[in-house]
PAKEFI-565232 format. One record per residue: residue in three letters; x, y, z of N, C-alpha, C in turn. Coordinates in steps of 0.1 Angstrom, whole numbers, plus 2048, in hexadecimal, padded with zeros to 3 digits. Layout:
<nodes>
ALAXYZXYZXYZ/...
</nodes>
This chain:
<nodes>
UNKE4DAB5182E48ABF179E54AC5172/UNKE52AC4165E5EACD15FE5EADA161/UNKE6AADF159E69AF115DE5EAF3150/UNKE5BAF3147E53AFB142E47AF8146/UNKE3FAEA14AE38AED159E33AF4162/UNKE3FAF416BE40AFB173E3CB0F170/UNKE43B11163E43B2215DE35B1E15D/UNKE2CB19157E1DB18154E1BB1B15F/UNKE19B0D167E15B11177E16B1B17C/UNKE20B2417CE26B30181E1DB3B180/UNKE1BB3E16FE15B47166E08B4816C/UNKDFDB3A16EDEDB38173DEFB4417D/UNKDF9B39188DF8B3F196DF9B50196/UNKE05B5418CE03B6818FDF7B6A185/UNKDEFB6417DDE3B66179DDBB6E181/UNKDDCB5F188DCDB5B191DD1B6719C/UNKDDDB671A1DDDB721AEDDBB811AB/UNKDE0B85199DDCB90199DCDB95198/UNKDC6B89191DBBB89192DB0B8A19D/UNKDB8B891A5DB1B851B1DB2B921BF/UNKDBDB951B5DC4BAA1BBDB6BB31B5/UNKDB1BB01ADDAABB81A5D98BB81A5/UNKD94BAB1A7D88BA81AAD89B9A1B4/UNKD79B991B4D74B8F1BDD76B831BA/UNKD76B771BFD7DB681BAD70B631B1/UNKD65B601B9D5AB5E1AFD56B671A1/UNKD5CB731A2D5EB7A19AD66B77189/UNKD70B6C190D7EB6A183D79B5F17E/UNKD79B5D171D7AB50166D88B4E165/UNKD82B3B166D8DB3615AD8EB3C151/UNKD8AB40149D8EB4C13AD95B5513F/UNKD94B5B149D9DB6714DDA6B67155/UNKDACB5A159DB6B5415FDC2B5014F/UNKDB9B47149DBBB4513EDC5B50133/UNKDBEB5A134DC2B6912CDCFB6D133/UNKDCDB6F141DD5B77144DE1B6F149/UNKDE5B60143DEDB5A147DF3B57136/UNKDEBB5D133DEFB5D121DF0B4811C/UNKDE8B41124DECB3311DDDEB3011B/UNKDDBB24112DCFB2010EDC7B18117/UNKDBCB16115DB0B0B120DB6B03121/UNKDB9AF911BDBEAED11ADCFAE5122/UNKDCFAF7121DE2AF812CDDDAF7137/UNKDD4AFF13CDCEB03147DC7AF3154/UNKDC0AF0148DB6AE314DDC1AD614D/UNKDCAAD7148DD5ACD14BDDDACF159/UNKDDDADD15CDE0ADE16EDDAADF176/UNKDCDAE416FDC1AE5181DB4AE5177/UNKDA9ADF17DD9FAD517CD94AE217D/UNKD95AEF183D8CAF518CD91B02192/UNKD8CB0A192D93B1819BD95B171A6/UNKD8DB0D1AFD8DB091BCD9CAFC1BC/UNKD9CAF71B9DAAAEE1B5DB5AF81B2/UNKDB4B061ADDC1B0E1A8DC5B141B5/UNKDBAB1C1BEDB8B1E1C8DBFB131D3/UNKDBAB0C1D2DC1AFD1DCDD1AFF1D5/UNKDD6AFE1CEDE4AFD1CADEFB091CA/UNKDEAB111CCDECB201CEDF0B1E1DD/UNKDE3B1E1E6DE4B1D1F1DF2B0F1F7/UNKDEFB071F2DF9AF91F6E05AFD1F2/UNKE09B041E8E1BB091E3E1CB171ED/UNKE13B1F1F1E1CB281F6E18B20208/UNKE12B1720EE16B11219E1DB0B21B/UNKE22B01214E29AFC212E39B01212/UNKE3CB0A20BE46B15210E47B1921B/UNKE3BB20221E38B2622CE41B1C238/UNKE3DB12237E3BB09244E47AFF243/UNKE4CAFF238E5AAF6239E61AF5246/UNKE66AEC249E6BAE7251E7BAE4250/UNKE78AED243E8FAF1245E89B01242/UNKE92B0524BE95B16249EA1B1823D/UNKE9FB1D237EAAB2322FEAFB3122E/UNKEB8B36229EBDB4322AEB2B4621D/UNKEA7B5421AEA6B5520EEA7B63210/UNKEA0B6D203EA7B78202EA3B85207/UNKE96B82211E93B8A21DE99B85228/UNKE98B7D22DE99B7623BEA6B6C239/UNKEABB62246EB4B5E249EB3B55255/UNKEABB49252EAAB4225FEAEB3525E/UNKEBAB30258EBDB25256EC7B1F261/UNKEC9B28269ED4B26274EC9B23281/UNKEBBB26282EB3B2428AEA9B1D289/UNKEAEB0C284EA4B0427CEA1AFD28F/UNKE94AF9290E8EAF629AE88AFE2A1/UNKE8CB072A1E89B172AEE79B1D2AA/UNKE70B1A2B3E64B1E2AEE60B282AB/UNKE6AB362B4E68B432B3E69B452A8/UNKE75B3F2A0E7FB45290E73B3D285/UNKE71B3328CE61B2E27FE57B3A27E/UNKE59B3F28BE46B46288E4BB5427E/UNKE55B58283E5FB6327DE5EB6126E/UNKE62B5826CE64B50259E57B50255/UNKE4EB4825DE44B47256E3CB5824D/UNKE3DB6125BE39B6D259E40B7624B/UNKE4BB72250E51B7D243E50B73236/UNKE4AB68234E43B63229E34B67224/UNKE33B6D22FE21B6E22EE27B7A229/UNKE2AB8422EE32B94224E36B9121D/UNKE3FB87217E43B8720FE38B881FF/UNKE2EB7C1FFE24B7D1FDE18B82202/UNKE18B8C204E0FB96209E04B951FF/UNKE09B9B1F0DFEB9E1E6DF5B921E5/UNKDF9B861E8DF3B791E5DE8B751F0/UNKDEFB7B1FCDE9B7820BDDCB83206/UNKDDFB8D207DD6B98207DCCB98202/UNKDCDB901F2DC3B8F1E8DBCB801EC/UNKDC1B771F6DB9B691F8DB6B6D207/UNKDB8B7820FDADB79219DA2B82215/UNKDA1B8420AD97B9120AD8EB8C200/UNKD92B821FAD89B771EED7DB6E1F1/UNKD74B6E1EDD67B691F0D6CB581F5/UNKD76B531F1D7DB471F5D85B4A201/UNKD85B54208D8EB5720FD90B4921C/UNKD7FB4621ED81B3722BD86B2C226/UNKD89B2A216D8FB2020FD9FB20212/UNKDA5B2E210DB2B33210DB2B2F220/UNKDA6B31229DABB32236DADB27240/UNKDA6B1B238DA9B1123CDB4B0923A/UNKDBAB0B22DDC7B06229DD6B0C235/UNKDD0B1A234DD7B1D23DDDAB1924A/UNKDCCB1C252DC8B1025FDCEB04260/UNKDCCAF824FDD3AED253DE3AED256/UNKDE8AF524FDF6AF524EDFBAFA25E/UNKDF5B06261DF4B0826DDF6B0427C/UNKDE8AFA279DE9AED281DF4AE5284/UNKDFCADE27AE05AD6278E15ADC280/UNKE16AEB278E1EAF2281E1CAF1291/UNKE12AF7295E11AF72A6E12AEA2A8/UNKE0BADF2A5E08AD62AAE1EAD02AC/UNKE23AD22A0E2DACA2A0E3AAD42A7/UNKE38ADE2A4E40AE82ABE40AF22B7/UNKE33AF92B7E35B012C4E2DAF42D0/UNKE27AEE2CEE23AE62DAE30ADD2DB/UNKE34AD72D6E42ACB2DAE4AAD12DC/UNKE50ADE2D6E5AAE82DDE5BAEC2E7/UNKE4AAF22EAE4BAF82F7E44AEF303/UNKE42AE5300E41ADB30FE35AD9311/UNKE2BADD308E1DADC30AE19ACC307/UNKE19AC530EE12AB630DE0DAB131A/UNKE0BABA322E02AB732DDFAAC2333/UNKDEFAC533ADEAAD2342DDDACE341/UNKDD5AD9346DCBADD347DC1ADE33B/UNKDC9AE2334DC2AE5326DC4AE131E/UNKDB9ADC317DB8ACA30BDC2AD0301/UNKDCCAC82F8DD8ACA2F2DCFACE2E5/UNKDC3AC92E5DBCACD2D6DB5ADA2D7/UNKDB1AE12E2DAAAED2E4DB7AF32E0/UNKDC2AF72E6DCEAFD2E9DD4AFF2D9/UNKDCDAF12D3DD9AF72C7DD2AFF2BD/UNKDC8AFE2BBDB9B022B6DBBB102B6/UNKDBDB172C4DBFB252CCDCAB282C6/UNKDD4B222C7DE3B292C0DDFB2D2B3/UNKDD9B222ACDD3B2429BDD1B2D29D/UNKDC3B2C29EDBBB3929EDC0B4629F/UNKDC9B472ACDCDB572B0DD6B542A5/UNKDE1B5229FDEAB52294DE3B5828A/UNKDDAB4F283DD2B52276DCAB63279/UNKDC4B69282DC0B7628BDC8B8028A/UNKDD4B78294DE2B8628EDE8B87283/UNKDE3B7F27ADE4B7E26ADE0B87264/UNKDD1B88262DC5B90260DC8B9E265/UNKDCCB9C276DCFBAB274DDCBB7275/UNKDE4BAE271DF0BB1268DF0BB525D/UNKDE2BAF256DE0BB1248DD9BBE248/UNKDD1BC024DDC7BCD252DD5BD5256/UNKDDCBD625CDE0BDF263DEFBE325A/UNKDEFBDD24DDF4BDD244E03BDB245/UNKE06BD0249E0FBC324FE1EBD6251/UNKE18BD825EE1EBE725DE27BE0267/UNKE2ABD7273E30BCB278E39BC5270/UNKE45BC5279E52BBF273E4CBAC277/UNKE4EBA7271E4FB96271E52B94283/UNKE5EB99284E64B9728DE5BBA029C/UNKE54BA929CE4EBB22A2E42BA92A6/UNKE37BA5296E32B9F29DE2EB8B2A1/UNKE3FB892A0E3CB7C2A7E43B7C2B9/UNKE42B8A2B9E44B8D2C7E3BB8B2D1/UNKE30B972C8E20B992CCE1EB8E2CF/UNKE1CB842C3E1AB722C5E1DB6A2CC/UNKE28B6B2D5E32B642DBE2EB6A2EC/UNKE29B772EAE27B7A2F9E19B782FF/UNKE13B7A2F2E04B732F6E00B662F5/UNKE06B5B2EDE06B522EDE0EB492FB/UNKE17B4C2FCE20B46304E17B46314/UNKE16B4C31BE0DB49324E03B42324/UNKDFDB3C317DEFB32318DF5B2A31B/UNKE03B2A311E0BB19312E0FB1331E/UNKE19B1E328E1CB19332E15B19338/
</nodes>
């Protein structure tokens, strides 16, 4: 994708999210994505097919971030010296979710919110599955490896929600503690 591309792309996306600060998702038109991104129909339908497709690509660029698999130093946070470390993942991840707060905030509270929440769940998934279970030794027990990771989801995506309710008043670091102390006992 070229850079002026990419600016397009960019433009939709704070469209769509301020739009989405403001009213209900079912609520927003293409036309008023359109408007408030200042480009024409025709710009528009050349990068996404569908509001539900904008939504899908929104959601996939900021997970995708989220969940990288190299830590980098950026201009909140600093975890590139703790690439592997599951704790410093969940840490990162969090202070990405704050970082994008306004985005988070406006796609859980959006009539799409189980669309947003699934994307999230998948990404999710992949995480535990690839990191906190192979890190922390979880490949045998009592408890089927697929219930177990399902449960980490879930409580993750929960103390997401109510981070968000509780108006992410929790340092990153504070609460992947909470996470770490309630979690950690299922595991071992």
């Amino acid at each position: 994708m070229d850079r002026r591309q990419q600016k397009t792309r960019d433009a939709i996306f704070r469209a769509f999210t301020e739009l989405l600060s403001k009213k209900s998702y079912t609520k927003i038109t293409v036309q008023e994505i359109i408007n408030e991104a200042n480009i024409g129909r025709s710009t528009f339908y050349a990068h996404f097919e569908t509001r539900d497709e904008l939504l899908k690509e929104l959601c996939t660029d900021l997970f995708t971030h989220v969940f990288s698999q190299t830590l980098s130093s950026e201009h909140t946070h600093d975890f590139s010296a703790s690439a592997g470390d599951p704790g410093a993942m969940i840490v990162h991840i969090l202070y990405h979710l704050r970082d994008n707060r306004k985005n988070i905030v406006s796609l859980l509270s959006c009539e799409s919110s189980e669309l947003f929440l699934s994307y999230f769940k998948q990404y999710l998934r992949e995480f535990v599955t690839a990191h906190l279970l192979a890190e922390l030794g979880q490949s045998s027990g009592t408890i089927p490896e697929e219930f177990l990771i399902n449960h980490i989801t879930c409580s993750f995506i929960g103390m997401v929600e109510w981070w968000v309710h509780q108006d992410l008043k929790q340092s990153p670091e504070e609460l992947a503690g909470y996470f770490e102390q309630v979690i950690l006992p299922v595991i071992h």
